[in-house]
C-alpha positions in Angstrom: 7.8 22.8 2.1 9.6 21.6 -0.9 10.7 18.0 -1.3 14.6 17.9 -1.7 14.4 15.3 -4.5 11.6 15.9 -6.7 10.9 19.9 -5.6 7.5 19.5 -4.9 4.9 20.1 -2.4 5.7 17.9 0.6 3.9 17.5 3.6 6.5 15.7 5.5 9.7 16.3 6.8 12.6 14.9 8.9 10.7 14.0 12.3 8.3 16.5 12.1 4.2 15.1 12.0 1.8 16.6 9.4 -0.9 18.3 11.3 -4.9 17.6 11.1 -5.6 19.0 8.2 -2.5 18.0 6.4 -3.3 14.6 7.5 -7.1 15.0 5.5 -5.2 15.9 2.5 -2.6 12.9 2.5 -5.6 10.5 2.6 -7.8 12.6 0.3 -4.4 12.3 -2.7 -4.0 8.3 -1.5 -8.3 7.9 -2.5 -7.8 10.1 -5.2 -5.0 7.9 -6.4 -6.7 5.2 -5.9 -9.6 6.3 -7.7 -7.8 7.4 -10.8 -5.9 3.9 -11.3 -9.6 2.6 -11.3 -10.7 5.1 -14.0 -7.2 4.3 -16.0 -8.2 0.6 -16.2 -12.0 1.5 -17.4 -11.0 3.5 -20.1 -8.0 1.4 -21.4 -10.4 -1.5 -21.6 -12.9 0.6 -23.7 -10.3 1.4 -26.4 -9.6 -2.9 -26.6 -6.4 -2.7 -24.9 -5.6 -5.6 -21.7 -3.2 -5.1 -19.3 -1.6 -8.4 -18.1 -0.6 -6.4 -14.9 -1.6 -2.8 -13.2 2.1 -2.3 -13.6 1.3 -2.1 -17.3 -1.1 1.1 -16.4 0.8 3.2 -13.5 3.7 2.9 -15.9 1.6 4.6 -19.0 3.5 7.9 -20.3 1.9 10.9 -20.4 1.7 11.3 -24.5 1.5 7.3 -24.7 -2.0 7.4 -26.8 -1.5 11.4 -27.8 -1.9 10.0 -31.3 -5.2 8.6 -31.1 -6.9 11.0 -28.7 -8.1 12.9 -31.9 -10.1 10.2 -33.4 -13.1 9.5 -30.7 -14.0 10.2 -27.8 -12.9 6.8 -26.1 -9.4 7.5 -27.2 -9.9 11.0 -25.7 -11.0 10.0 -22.4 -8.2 7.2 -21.9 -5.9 9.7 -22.8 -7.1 12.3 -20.3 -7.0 9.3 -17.3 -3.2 8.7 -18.3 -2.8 12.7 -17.7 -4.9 12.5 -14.2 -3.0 9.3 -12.9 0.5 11.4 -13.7 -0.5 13.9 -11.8 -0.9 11.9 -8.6 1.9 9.5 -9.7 4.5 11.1 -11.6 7.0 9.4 -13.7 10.8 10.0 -12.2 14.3 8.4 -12.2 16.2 6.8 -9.5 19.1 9.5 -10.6 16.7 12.2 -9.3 17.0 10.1 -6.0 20.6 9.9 -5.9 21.0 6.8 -8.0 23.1 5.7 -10.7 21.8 5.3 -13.8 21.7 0.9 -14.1 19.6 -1.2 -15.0 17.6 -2.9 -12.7 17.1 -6.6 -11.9 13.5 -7.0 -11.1 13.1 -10.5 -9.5 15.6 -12.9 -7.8 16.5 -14.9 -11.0 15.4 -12.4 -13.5 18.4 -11.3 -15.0 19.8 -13.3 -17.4 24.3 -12.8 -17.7 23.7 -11.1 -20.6 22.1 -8.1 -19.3 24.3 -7.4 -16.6 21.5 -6.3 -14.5 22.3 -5.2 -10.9 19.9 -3.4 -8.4 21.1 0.6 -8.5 19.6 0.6 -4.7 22.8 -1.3 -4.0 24.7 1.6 -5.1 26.4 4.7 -2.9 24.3 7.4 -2.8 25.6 10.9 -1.1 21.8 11.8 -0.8 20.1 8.6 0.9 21.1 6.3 3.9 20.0 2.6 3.7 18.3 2.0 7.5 16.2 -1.0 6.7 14.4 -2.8 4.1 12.5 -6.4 3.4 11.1 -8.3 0.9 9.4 -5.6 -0.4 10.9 -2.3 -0.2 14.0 -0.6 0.7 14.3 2.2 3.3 16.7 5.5 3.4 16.5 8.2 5.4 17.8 11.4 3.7 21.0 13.3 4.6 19.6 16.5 4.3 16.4 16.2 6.8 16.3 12.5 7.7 12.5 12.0 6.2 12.2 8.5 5.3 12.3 7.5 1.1 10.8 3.8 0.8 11.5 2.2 -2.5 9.0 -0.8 -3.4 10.5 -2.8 -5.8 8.7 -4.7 -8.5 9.3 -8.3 -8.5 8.5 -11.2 -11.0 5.4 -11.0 -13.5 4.9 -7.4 -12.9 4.1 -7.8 -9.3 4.8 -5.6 -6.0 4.5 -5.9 -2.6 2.4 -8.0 -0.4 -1.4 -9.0 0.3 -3.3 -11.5 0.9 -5.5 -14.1 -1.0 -8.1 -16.3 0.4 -9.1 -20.4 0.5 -10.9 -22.8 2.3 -9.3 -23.4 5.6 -8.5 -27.5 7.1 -9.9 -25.8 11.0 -11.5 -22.5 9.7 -13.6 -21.0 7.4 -10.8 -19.1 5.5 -7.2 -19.4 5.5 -5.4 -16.0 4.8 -1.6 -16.1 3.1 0.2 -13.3 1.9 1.6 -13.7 -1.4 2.8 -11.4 -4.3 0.7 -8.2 -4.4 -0.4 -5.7 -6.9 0.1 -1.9 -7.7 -3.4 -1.2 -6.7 -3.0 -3.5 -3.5 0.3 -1.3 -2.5 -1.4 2.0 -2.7 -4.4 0.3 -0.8 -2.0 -0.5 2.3 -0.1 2.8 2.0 -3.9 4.4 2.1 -4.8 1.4 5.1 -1.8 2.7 7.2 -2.5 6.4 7.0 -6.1 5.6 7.8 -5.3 3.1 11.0 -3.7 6.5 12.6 -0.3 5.1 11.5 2.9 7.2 10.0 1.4 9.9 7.9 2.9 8.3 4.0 3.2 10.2 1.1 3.7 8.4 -2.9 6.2 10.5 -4.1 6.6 9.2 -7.7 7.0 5.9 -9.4 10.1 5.0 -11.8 10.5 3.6 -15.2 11.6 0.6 -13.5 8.1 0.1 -11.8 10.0 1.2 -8.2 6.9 2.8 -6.5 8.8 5.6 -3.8 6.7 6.8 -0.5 7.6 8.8 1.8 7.0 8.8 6.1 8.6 10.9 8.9 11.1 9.0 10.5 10.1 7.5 13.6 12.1 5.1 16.8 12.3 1.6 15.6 10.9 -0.7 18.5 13.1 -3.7 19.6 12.2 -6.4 17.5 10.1 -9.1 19.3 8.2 -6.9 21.3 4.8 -7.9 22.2 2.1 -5.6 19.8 -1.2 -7.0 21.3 -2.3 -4.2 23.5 -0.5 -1.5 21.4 -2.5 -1.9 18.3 -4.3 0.7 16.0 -7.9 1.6 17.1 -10.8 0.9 15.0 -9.2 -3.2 14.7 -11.7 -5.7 15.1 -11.1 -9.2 16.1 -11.3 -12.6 14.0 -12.8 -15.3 15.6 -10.5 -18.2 15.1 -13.6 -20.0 13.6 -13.8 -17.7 10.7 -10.6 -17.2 9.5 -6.0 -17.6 10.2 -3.8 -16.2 8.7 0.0 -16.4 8.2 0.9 -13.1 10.0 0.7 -11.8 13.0 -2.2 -10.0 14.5 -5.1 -10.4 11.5 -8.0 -8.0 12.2 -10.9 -6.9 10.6 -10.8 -2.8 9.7 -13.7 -0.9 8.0 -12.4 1.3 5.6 -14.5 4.4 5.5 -14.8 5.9 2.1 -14.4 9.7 1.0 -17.4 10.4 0.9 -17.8 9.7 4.6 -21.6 7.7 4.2 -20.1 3.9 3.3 -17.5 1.1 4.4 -15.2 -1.3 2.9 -13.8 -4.1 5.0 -10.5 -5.3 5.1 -8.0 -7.9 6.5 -5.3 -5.7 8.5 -2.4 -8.2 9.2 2.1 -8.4 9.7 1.5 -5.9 12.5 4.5 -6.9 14.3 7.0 -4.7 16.7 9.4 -4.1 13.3 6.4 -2.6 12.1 5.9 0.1 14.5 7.9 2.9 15.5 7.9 5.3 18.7 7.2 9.3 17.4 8.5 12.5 18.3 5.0 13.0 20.3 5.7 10.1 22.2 3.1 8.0 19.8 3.9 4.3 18.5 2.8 4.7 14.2 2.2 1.6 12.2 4.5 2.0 9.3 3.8 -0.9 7.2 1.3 -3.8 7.3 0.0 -6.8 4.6 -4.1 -6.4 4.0 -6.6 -7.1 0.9 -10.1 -6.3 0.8 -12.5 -8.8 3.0 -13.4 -11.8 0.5 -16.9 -11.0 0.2 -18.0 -13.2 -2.6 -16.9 -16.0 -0.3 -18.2 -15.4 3.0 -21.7 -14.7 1.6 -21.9 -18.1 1.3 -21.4 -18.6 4.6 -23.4 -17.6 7.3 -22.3 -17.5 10.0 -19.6 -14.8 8.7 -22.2 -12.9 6.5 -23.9 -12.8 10.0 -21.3 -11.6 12.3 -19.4 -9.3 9.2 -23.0 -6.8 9.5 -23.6 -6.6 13.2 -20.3 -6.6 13.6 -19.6 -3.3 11.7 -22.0 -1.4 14.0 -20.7 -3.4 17.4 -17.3 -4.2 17.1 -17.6 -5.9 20.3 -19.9 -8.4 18.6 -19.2 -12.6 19.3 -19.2 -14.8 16.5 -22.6 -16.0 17.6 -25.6 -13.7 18.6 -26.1 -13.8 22.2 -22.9 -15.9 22.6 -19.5 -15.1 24.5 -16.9 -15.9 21.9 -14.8 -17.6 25.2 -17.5 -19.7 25.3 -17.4 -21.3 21.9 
C-alpha cells in the first residue's frame, strides 16, 4: 500500500489492522528511529556542536554538514547519521498534507503582530478532517480512506508533547507531573503505545515547522468518562501509593523490552483515560495515546525500598511493596 500523502510504504489504512508481522516491523522502524536520534546527538557532539533542544537534531537537512564531511572522519560520520535519521524521518510540508502554505505560530504567545503567524492546521483542507485534538496534537482522518494523520505540534523552547518528570513527593516517595516533553520522549510514547498492544502508529514525516505527523487506523472513540480500570493494557504493573502519584490517571509501571529481546527498560505508563482508547474493527479496545518517561532510576536507587520492589518486581509482577507482605495490608 501506498500512503496517499507522502506515496510511500504504508502499513496502515482506513480501519483495517496491520497484521503480526507488520506489527514487528512498525516497532522494529519506531527502535530504529529511536536509535538513530541517539546516534545523531553522539556524533554532533563529536564535531563541537550543542543542541539547545532535540528539535535542533530531527530538524537537520540532509546536506546540512555536506561541506565538511570531506575533512575527517567525525564530520563524515555526523553527516552519515543526518542521512540515516532522514530516512526514518523524512523532511515534508504541511502543503503535501493538504495545507496552506503559512507560517506557523508555535506556542500560545509566540507570535509577535509582526509576523502574522497563524496555525495552517486551522485552515480548510479538501484532503483531512479535523476529529479531535489536545494539547498536544491535532487529529484528521483522511477523505480518501479515513486512516487517522496526527499532527504534534511544537510548542515553546523547542518542546513537544508530554512526559513526565520526577521530585520528592509531601506522602510518597516520588511525585510524577507531566510537563512539556521532548522529540525523543514523543517517539518513545509513540513506540510505548505500539508496544502496550495499543493502535498500531506509524511516524510518517516531520515538517520544517518541527510538526512531528503519525499515523493510526481509525478506531470507535469511547464515551468519555468511562471507567478504564479493568480494561487496561496487559503487561501494566501497579504503583504502590507509597512509592510514587502522579497527576494522571492510571500510572503503572511497564517494562519495555528491547530489540534485541535479552534486556528491559522501565517506564511510567500514565493519562490512560476512556478519551484515550478506542473500540476496533475486531471488536478490540487500542490505547491510542498515553503520557510516560523512563523510570527515574538514579533516584530510586537511593531508595530501598523501590530499588527492592523495582527487581523482584520485574520477574513477579504480582510482587507487594514489601517481601512477604500483602500490599492491602500496609
Amino acid at each position: 500500500m501506498q500512503d496517499h500523502f507522502t506515496g510511500q510504504p504504508t502499513r496502515i489504512q482506513g480501519r483495517l489492522l496491520p497484521g503480526a508481522e507488520a506489527r514487528r516491523d512498525l516497532q522494529h522502524d519506531h527502535e530504529r528511529r529511536l536509535a538513530a536520534l541517539a546516534r545523531l546527538g553522539a556524533a554532533a557532539a563529536e564535531c563541537g556542536l550543542r543542541a539547545d533542544t532535540d528539535r535542533d537534531l530531527v530538524l537537520l537537512a540532509e546536506d546540512e554538514v555536506s561541506l565538511l564531511e570531506g575533512t575527517d572522519a567525525t564530520w563524515a560520520r555526523f553527516g552519515a547519521a543526518i542521512r540515516e535519521l532522514r530516512a526514518l524521518l523524512p523532511l515534508r510540508p504541511l502543503e503535501d498534507f493538504g495545507f496552506p502554505a503559512t507560517p506557523l505560530a508555535t506556542a500560545e504567545g509566540d507570535a509577535s503582530p509582526e509576523s502574522e503567524a497563524t496555525n495552517p492546521l486551522e485552515e480548510a483542507n479538501a484532503r483531512l478532517r479535523r476529529i479531535g485534538g489536545g494539547v498536544e496534537a491535532w487529529a484528521f482522518a483522511a477523505e480518501a480512506d479515513a486512516s487517522v494523520y496526527k499532527f504534534y505540534l511544537p510548542r515553546e523552547e523547542g518542546r513537544i508533547g508530554s512526559e513526565f518528570g520526577f521530585r520528592p513527593g509531601d506522602e510518597t516517595t516520588l511525585r510524577a507531573e507531566a510537563g512539556l516533553g521532548s522529540y525523543r520522549g514523543l517517539l518513545e510514547k509513540l513506540l510505548l503505545v505500539h508496544a502496550l498492544g495499543g493502535m498500531a502508529t506509524e511516524v510518517v514525516a516531520v515538517t520544517p515547522e518541527g510538526i512531528l505527523v503519525a499515523k493510526q487506523a481509525l478506531g470507535e472513540p469511547l464515551a468519555q468518562g468511562d471507567d478504564m480500570s479493568l480494561a487496561l493494557p496487559a503487561g501494566l504493573i501497579e504503583i504502590p501509593s507509597r512509592f510514587l502519584r502522579a497527576n494522571r490517571d492510571h500510572p503503572r509501571l511497564f517494562f519495555l523490552e528491547a530489540g534485541d529481546g535479552a534486556t528491559t527498560r522501565p517506564y511510567l505508563v500514565a493519562d490512560l483515560h476512556a478519551r484515550n482508547f478506542v473500540r476496533c474493527v475486531d471488536g478490540a479496545l487500542r490505547v491510542i495515546d498515553l503520557v510516560a518517561a523512563p523510570w527515574p532510576g538514579e533516584i530510586t536507587a537511593r531508595e530501598p525500598l523501590i530499588a527492592d520492589w523495582l527487581a523482584r518486581v520485574r520477574s513477579d509482577p504480582a510482587a507487594s511493596a514489601l517481601p512477604g507482605a500483602s500490599d492491602d495490608e500496609l
